[in-house]
N, C-alpha and C positions, 0 to 999 in steps of 0.2 A: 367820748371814750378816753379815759384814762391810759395811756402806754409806759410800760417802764424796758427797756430795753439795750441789749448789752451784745456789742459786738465785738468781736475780738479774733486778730490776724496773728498768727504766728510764723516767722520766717525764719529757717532755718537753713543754714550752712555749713558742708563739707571742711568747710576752712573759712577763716575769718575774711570777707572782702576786703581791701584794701581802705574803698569809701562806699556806702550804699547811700541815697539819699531817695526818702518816699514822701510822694503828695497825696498829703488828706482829704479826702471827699466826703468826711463822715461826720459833719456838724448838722440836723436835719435845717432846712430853712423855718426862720419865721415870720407867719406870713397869715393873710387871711382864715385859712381852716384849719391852721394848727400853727400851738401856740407853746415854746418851749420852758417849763417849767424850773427844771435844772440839767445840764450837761455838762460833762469833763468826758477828757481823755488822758489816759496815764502812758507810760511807755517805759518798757525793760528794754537796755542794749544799743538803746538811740535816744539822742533829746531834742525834742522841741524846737525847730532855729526861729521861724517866722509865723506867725499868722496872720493872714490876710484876707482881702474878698478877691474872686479874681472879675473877669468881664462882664459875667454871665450874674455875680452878685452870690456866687457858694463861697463860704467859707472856707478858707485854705490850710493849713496846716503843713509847714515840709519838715521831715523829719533826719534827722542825719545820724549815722552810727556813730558810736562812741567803745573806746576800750577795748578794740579789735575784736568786735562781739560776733559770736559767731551764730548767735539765736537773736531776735529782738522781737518785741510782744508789744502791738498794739491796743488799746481795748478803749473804746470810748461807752458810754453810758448817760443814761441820763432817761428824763421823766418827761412826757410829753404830753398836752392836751388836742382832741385830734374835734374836729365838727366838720358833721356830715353837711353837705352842702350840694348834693347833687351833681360832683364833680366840678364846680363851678368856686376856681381857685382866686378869681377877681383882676386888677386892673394891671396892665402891664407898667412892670419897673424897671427902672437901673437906664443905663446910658444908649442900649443899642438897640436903632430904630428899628421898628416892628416889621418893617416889610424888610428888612437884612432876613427874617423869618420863612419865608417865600421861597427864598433861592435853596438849592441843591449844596450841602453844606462840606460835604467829602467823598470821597469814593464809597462810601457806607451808603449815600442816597442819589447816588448819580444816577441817572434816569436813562432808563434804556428798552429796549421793546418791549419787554415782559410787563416793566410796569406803566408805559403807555397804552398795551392792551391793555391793562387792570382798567385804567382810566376809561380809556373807551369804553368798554362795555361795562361799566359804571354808568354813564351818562345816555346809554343804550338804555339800560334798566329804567332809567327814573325818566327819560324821555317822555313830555308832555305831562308828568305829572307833578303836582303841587308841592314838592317836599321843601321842608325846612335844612339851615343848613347842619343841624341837629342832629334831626332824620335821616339828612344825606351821610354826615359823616358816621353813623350809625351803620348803616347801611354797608359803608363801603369797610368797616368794621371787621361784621360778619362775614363779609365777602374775603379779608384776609385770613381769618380764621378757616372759613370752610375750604380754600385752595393750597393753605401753610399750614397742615397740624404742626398740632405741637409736641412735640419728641424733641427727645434728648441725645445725645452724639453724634447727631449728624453736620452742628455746623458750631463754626468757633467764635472767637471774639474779633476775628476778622473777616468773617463771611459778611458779604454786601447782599442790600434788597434785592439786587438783580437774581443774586445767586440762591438766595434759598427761597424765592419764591421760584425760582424754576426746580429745584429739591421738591418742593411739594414739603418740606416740613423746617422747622426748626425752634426757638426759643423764643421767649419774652422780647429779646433786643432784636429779633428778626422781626417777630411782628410790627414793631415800634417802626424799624426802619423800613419795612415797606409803607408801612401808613404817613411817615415824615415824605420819604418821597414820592406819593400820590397826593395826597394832599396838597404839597409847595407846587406842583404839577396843578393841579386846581385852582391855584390862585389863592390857597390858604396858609397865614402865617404858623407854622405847627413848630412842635420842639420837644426836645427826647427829656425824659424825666427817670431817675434814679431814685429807689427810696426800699421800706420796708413794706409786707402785707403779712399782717395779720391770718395765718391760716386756721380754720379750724380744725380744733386737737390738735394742733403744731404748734410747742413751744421752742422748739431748736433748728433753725435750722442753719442751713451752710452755703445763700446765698440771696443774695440783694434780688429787689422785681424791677421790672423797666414798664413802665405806660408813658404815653404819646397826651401833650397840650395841644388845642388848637386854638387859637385867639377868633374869637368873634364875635362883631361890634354891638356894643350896650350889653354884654355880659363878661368878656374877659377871657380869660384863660380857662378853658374846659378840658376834663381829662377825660381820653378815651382808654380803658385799659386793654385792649385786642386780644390778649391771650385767653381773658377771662371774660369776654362781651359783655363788661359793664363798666357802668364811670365810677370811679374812683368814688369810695366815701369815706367811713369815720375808723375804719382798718387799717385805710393805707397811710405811710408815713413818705412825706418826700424831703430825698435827701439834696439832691441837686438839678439842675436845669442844661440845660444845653442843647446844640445844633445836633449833636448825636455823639454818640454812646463818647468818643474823646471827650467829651467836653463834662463826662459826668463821671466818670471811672471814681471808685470810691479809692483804693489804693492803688498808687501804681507811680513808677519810679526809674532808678537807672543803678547801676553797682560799675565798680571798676574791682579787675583783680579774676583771677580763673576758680570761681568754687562753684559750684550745685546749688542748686536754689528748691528749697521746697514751702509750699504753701499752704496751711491749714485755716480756714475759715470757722467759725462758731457766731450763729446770731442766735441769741432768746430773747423772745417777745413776750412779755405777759401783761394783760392789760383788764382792765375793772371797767364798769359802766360808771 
């Protein structure tokens, strides 16, 4: 699958900040099932300071205002080749050892009864039976989805596992984050993923997806998508990796100075076989 795709943030201000400085999370990685063809990123009101990789191996981008701007316009773009792979994104890279994977990574997965319960009656469930760890995590999938629907304003970009699985609903990063901290709870290296999907009859939309890796041995890095109970295939585009949702934030930043901040988002995806 052929992707062409164009994101683009606008932030806008009451009065010019003093200094704003934002970090980019919007280079897609290249990597076994997808392969990046051509990318740029332009910018009105801000330029350019550094690009970098940070720990986790995403591409960095910081951006700093310029000209006491009081709008600045990101847009990055670029053509992608995506292959279906059955979820199975391959061998683990970059510098940090895989069982650092395992542990409880911030207040977003810190493990507490609710999803101790999940656990247990998890392992209630499959008791005496032969599953794979495929199967299991599959399993335990479904089980997020059927006790967290998914609905929209009930929880934010700082609601933890704990919290919206006791909600009984929230988003894509809620699902993710109970299954990162059930999982590392299990004994499995897991890890939060950022990226784009492919909707059908949706070329526009106005916000990034989140699905969940689990590393497991003689396959790799597998994605389980929770919100939508399937693994990840030749739709989805991934943008970054990390222990959880901090570690993958596509924009996001600091300002000095007292104005209003407002945020508009635009993605189009359009893509060919």
């Amino acid at each position: 699958m052929i992707f062409n795709i164009k994101h683009k943030t606008v932030f806008s201000y009451n009065s010019a900040p003093l200094s704003a400085i934002q970090k980019l999370r919007i280079t897609p990685i290249d990597n076994g099932n997808q392969k990046i063809l051509n990318w740029n990123i332009d910018v009105i009101g801000c330029s350019i300071e550094l690009e970098t990789n940070d720990f986790q191996g995403n591409k960095i981008h910081l951006c700093k205002t310029v000209n006491d701007s009081k709008q600045i316009e990101i847009t990055s773009y670029g053509k992608l080749e995506i292959f279906d792979t059955n979820g199975i994104t391959g061998p683990h890279k970059g510098n940090i050892p895989i069982d650092l994977f395992k542990f409880s990574s911030s207040y977003y997965t810190n493990v507490g009864s609710k999803i101790k319960k999940l656990a247990s009656d998890l392992l209630k469930d499959i008791d005496g039976k032969n599953f794979s760890d495929i199967e299991l995590l599959n399993i335990l999938s479904n089980k997020i989805l059927q006790k967290v629907k998914y609905l929209k304003g009930k929880t934010n970009i700082k609601t933890t596992a704990e919290e919206s699985l006791g909600l009984g609903c929230g988003v894509c990063q809620d699902h993710v984050h109970i299954f990162l901290a059930t999982t590392r709870l299990l004994g499995f290296p897991s890890r939060y993923v950022s990226g784009y999907l492919m909707l059908n009859n949706t070329r526009i939309q106005d916000a990034s997806h989140a699905w969940a890796e689990v590393f497991i041995e003689n396959l790799g890095w597998v994605g389980f998508d929770i919100s939508n109970g399937i693994s990840p295939d030749d739709k989805y585009v991934k943008l970054a990796v990390g222990f959880d949702y901090l570690d993958v934030i596509p924009i996001s930043g600091i300002r000095v100075g007292d104005s209003d901040e407002e945020i508009k988002t635009k993605i189009l995806i359009e893509s060919k076989q």
